[in-house]
Each structure stands twice: as structure tokens, then as C-alpha cells.
VMD Tcl script that builds the backbone (N, CA, C; Angstrom):
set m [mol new atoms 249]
animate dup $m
set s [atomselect $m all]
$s set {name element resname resid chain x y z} {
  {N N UNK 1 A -10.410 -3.756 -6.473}
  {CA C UNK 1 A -9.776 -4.739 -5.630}
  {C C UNK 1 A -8.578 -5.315 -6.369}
  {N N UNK 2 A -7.177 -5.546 -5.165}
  {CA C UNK 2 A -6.195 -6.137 -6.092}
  {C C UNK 2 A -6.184 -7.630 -5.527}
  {N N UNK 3 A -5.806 -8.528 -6.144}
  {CA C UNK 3 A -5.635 -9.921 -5.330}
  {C C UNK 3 A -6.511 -9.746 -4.261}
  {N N UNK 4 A -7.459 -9.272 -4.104}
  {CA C UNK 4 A -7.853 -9.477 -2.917}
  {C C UNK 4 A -7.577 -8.538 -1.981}
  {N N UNK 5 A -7.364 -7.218 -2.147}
  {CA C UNK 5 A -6.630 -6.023 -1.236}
  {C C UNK 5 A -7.555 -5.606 -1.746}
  {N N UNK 6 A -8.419 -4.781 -0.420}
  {CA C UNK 6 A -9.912 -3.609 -0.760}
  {C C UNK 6 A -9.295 -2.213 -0.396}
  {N N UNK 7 A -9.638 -1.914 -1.173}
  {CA C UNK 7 A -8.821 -0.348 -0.221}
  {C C UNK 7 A -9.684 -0.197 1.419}
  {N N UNK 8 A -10.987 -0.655 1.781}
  {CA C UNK 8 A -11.691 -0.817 3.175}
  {C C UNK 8 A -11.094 -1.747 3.823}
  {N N UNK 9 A -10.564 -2.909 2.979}
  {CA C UNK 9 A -9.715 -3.882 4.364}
  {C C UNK 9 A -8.543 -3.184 4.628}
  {N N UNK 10 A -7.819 -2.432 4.144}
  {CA C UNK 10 A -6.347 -1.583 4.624}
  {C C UNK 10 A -6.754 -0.544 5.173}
  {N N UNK 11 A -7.938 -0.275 5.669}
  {CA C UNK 11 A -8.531 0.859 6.566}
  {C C UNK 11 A -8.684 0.462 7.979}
  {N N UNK 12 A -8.060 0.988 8.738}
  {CA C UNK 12 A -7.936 0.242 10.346}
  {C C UNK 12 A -9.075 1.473 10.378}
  {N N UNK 13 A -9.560 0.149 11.480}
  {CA C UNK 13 A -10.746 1.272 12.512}
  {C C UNK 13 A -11.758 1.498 11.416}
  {N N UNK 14 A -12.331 1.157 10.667}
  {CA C UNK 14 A -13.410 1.365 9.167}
  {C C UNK 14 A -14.483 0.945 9.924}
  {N N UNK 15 A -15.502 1.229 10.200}
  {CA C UNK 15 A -17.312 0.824 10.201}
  {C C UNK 15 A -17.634 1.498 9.398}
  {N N UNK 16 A -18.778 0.830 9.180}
  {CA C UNK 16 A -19.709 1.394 8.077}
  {C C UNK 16 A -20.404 2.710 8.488}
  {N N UNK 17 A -20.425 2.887 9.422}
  {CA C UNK 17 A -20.447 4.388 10.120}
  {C C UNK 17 A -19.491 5.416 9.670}
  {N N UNK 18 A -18.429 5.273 9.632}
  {CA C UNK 18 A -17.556 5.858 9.295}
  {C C UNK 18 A -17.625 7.193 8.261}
  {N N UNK 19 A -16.808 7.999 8.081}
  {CA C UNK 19 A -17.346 8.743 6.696}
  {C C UNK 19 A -16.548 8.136 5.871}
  {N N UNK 20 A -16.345 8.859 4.456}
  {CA C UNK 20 A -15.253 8.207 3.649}
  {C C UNK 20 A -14.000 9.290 4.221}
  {N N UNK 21 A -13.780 10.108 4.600}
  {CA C UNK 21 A -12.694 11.141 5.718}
  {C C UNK 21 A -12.201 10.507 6.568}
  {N N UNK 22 A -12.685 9.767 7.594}
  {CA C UNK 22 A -12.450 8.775 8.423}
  {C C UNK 22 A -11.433 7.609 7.900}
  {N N UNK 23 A -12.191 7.067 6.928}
  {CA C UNK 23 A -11.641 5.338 6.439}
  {C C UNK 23 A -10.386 5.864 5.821}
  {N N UNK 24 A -10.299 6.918 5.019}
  {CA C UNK 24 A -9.293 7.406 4.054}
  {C C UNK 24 A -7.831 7.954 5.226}
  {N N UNK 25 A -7.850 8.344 6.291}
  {CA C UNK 25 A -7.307 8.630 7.150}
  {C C UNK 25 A -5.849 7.438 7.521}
  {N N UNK 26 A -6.497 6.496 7.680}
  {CA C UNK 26 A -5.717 4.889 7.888}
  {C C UNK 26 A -5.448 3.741 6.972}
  {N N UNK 27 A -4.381 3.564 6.746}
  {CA C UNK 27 A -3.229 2.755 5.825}
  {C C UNK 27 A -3.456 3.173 4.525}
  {N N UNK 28 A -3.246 4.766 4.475}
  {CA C UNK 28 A -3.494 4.986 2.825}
  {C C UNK 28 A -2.192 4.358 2.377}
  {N N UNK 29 A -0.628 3.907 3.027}
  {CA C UNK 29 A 0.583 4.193 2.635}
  {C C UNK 29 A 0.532 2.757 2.345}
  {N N UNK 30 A -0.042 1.707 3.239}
  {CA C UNK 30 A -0.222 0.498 2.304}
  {C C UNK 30 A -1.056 0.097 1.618}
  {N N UNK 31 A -1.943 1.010 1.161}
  {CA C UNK 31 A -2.728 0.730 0.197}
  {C C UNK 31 A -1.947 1.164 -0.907}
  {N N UNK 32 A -1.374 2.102 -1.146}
  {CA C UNK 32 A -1.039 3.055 -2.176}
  {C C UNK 32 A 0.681 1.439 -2.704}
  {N N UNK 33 A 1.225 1.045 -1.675}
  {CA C UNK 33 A 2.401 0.672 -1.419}
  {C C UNK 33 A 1.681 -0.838 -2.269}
  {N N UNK 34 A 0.920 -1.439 -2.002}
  {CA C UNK 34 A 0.218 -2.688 -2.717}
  {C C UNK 34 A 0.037 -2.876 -3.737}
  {N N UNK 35 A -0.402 -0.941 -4.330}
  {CA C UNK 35 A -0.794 -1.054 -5.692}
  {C C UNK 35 A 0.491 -0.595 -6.523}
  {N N UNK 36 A 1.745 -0.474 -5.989}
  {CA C UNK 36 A 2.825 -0.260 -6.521}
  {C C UNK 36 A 3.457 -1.483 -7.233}
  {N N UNK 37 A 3.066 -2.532 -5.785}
  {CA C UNK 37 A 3.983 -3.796 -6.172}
  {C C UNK 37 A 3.070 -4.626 -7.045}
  {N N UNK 38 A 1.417 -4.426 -6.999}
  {CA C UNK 38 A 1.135 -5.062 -8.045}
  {C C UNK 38 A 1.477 -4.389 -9.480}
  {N N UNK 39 A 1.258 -3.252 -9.955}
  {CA C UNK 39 A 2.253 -2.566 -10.795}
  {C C UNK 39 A 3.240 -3.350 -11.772}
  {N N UNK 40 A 4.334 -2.975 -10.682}
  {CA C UNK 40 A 5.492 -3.639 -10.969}
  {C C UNK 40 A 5.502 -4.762 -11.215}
  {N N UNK 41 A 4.831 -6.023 -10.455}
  {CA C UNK 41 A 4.486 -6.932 -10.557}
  {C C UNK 41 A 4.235 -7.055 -12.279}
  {N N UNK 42 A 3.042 -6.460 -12.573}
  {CA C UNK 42 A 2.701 -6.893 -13.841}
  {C C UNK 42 A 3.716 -6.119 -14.552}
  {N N UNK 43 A 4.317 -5.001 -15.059}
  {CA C UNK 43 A 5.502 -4.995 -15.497}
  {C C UNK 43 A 6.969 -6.062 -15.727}
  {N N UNK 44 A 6.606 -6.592 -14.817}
  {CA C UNK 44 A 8.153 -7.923 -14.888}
  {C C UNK 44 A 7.390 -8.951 -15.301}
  {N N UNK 45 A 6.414 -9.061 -15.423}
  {CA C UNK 45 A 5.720 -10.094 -16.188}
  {C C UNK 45 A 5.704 -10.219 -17.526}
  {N N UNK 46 A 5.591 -8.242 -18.279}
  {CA C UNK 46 A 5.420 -8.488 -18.846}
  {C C UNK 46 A 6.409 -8.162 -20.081}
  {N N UNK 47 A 7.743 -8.783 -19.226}
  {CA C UNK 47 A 9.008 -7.937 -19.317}
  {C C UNK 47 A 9.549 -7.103 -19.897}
  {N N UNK 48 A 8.203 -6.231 -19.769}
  {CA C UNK 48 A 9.348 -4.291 -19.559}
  {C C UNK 48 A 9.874 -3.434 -19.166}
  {N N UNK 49 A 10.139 -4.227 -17.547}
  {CA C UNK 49 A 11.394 -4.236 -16.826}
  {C C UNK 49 A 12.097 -5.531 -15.986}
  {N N UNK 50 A 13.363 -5.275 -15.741}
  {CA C UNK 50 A 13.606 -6.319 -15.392}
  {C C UNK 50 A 13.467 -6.773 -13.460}
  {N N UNK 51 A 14.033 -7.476 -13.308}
  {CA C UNK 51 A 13.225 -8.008 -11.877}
  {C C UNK 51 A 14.296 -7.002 -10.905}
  {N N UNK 52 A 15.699 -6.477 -11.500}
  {CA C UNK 52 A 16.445 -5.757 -10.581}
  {C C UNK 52 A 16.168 -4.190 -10.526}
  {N N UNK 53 A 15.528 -3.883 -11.666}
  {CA C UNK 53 A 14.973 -2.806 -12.038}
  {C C UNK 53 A 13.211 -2.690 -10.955}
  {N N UNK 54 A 12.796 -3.480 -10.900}
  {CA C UNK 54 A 11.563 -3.830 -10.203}
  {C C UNK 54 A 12.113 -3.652 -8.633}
  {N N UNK 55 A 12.925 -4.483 -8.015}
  {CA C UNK 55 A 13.528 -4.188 -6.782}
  {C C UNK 55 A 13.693 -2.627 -6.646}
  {N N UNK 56 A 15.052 -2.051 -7.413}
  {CA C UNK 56 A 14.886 -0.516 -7.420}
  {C C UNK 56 A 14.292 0.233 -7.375}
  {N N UNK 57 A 13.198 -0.017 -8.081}
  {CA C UNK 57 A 11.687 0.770 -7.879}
  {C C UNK 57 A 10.873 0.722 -6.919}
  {N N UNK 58 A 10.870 -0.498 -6.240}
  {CA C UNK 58 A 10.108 -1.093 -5.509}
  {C C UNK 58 A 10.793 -0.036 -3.873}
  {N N UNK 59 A 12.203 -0.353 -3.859}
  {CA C UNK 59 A 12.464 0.508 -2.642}
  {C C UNK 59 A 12.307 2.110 -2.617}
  {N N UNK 60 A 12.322 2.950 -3.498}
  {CA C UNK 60 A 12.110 4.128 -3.521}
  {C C UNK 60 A 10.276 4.204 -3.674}
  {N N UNK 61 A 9.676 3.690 -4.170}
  {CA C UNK 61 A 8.383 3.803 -3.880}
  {C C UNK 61 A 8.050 3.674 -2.545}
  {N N UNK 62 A 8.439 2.502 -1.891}
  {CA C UNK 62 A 8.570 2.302 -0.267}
  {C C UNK 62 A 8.820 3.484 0.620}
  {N N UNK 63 A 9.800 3.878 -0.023}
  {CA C UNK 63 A 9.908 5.181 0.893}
  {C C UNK 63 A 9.351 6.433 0.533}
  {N N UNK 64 A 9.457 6.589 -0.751}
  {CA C UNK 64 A 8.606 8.020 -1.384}
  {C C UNK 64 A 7.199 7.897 -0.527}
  {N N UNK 65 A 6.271 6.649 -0.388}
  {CA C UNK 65 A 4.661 6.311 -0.197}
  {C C UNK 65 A 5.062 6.455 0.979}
  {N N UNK 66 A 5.560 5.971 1.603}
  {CA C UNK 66 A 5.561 5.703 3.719}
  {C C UNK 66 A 5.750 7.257 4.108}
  {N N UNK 67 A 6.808 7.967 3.036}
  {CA C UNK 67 A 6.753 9.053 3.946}
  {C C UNK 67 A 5.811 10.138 3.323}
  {N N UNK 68 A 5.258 9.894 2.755}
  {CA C UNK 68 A 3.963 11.290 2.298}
  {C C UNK 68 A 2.216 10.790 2.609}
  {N N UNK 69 A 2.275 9.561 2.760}
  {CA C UNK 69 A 0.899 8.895 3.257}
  {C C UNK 69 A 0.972 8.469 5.090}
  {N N UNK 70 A -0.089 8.711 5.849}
  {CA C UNK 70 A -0.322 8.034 6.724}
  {C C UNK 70 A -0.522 6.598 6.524}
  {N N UNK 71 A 0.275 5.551 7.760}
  {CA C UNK 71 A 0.378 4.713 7.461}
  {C C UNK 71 A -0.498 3.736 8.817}
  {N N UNK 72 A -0.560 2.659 8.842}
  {CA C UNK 72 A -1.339 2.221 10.302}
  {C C UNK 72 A -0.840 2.320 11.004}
  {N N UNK 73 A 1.023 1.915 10.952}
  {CA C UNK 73 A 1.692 2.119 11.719}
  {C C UNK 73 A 1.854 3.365 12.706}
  {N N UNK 74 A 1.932 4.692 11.340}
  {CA C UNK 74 A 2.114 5.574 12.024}
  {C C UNK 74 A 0.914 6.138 13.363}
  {N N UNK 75 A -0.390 5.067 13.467}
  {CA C UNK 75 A -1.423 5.434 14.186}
  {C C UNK 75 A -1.192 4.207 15.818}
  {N N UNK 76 A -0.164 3.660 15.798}
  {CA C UNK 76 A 0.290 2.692 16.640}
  {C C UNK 76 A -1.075 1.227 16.772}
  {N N UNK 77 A -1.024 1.054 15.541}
  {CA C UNK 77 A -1.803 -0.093 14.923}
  {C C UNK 77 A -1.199 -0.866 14.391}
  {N N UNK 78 A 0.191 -1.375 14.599}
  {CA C UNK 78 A 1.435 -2.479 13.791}
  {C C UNK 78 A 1.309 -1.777 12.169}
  {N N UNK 79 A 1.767 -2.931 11.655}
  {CA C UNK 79 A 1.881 -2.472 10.408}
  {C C UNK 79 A 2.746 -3.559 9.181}
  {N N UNK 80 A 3.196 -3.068 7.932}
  {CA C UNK 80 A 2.835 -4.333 7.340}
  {C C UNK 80 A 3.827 -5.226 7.632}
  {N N UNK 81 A 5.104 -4.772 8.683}
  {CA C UNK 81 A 6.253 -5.627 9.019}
  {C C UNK 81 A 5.687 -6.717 9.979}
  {N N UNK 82 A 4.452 -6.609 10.658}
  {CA C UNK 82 A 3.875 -7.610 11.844}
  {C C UNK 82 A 3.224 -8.945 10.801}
  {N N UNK 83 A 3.515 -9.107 9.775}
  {CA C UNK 83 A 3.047 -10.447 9.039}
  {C C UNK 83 A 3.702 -11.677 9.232}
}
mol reanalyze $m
mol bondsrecalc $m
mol representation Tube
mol addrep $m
């Protein structure tokens, strides 16, 4: 768990029924995308990079993750811009 991010709460549509095939199916791209920015996060903390260097990274991960992971969005379930 990160801050409080389960990889099962970023699983749309998850019951405990579910398989782990199922749950793994939905918001792998913000799960994967969460654990980037916490990452980075602790990197600029712990300054061995800097915060513009962190931005930079931060947008190409964004897009490298969104476009090789299914995302909720892409299942017409909003997504993490609806906050």
C-alpha cells in the first residue's frame, strides 16, 4: 500500500469473487502511474533529483504508463482527471 493506494482500490469492478485476471484487468495505468509519483516523490525529497527534473519524468512516465497499461478510463469508468 502507498499513502493509502491498494492496488484493489484502483481496481474498478473488484469483488472478492473476482479472480486475480479480472481485478488486474482495471486501472493497472493508475496504479502503476501512483507508484511513479510516489517514486519520484521520494527522490526530490531526497534530493537526487531536482523538482524540474521530477516534472520531466513525471510527464513521460504519464504517457509511457497510459499508453501500454489499461486504464479505467479506457473501460468508460472516468478516470483520474474526474477528481
Amino acid at each position: 500500500m502507498l499513502n493509502g493506494i491498494s492496488y484493489e482500490s484502483t481496481s474498478a469492478l473488484c469483488t472478492k469473487s473476482d479472480s486475480v485476471t479480472e481485478r488486474t484487468r482495471y486501472g493497472q495505468a493508475e496504479y502503476y502511474y501512483a507508484v511513479s509519483r510516489e517514486i519520484l516523490a521520494d527522490l526530490v525529497s531526497k534530493n537526487l533529483i531536482t523538482e524540474e527534473q521530477r516534472r520531466k519524468i513525471d510527464e513521460l512516465d504519464r504517457d509511457m504508463i497510459f499508453s501500454s497499461y489499461p486504464s479505467i478510463e479506457d473501460y468508460g469508468l472516468g478516470g483520474i482527471t474526474d477528481a
